[in-house]
C-alpha positions in Angstrom: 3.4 112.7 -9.1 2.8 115.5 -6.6 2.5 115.7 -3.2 -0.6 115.6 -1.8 0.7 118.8 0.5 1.2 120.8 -2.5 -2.4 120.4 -3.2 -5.0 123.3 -3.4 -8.1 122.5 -1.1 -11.1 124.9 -1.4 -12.5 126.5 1.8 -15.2 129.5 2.3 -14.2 132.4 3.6 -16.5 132.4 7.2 -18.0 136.0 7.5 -21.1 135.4 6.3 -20.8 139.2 4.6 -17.8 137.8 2.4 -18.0 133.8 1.6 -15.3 134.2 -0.4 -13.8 131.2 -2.3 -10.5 130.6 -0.6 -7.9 128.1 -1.7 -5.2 127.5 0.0 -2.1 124.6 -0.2 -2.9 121.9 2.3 1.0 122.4 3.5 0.2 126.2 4.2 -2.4 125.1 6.6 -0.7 122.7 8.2 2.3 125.4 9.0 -0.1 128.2 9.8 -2.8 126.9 11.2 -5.0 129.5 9.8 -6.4 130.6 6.8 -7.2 134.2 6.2 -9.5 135.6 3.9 -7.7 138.5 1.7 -11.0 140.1 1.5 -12.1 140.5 4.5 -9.3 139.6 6.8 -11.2 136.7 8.7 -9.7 133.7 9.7 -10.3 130.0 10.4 -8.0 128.4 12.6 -7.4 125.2 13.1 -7.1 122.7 16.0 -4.1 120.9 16.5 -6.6 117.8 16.5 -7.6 119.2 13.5 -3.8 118.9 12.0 -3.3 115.7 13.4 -6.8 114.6 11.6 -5.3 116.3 8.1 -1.8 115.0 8.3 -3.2 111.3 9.3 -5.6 111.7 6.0 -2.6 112.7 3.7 -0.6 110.2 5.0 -3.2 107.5 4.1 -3.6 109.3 0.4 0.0 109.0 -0.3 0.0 104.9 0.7 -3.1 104.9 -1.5 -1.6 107.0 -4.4 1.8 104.4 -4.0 -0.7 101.0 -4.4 -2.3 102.6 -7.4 1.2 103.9 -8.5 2.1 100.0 -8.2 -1.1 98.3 -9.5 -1.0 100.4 -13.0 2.8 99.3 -13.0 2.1 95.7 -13.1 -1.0 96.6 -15.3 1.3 97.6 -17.8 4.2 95.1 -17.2 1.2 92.5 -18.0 -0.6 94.0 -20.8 -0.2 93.7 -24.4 0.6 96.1 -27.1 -0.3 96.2 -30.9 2.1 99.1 -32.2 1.0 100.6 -35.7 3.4 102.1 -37.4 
């Protein structure tokens, strides 16, 4: 499975002119600190709250993604199979 920091999140460019559809890996952000619209050239830039807030989230999602990784493991050890052939 991937990481959840290799994910693509979608954001909106913020110059009301533009609003152009950026997406952007949430690891990208989290080095940078900024997006930047290749439009226009705006930018959002992001609080180191703001980080904290993101990398907390994605840290949850991955303990989430490992209990659903686990739960559909037993699932399967459990469950049975009718093979045609």
């Amino acid at each position: 499975m991937p990481k959840i920091s290799d994910s693509s999140i979608p954001l909106t460019c913020p110059n009301p002119k533009c609003k152009r559809d950026l997406k952007t890996e949430i690891s990208e952000i989290i080095s940078r600190r900024r997006v930047r619209c290749n439009r226009c050239g705006s930018e959002i830039v992001l609080s180191s709250s703001a980080i904290s807030t993101i990398r907390s989230a994605m840290s949850e999602m991955e303990k989430a993604k490992g209990k659903l990784s686990n739960a559909i493991s037993k699932l399967m050890s459990n469950a049975q199979f009718n093979i045609k052939t």
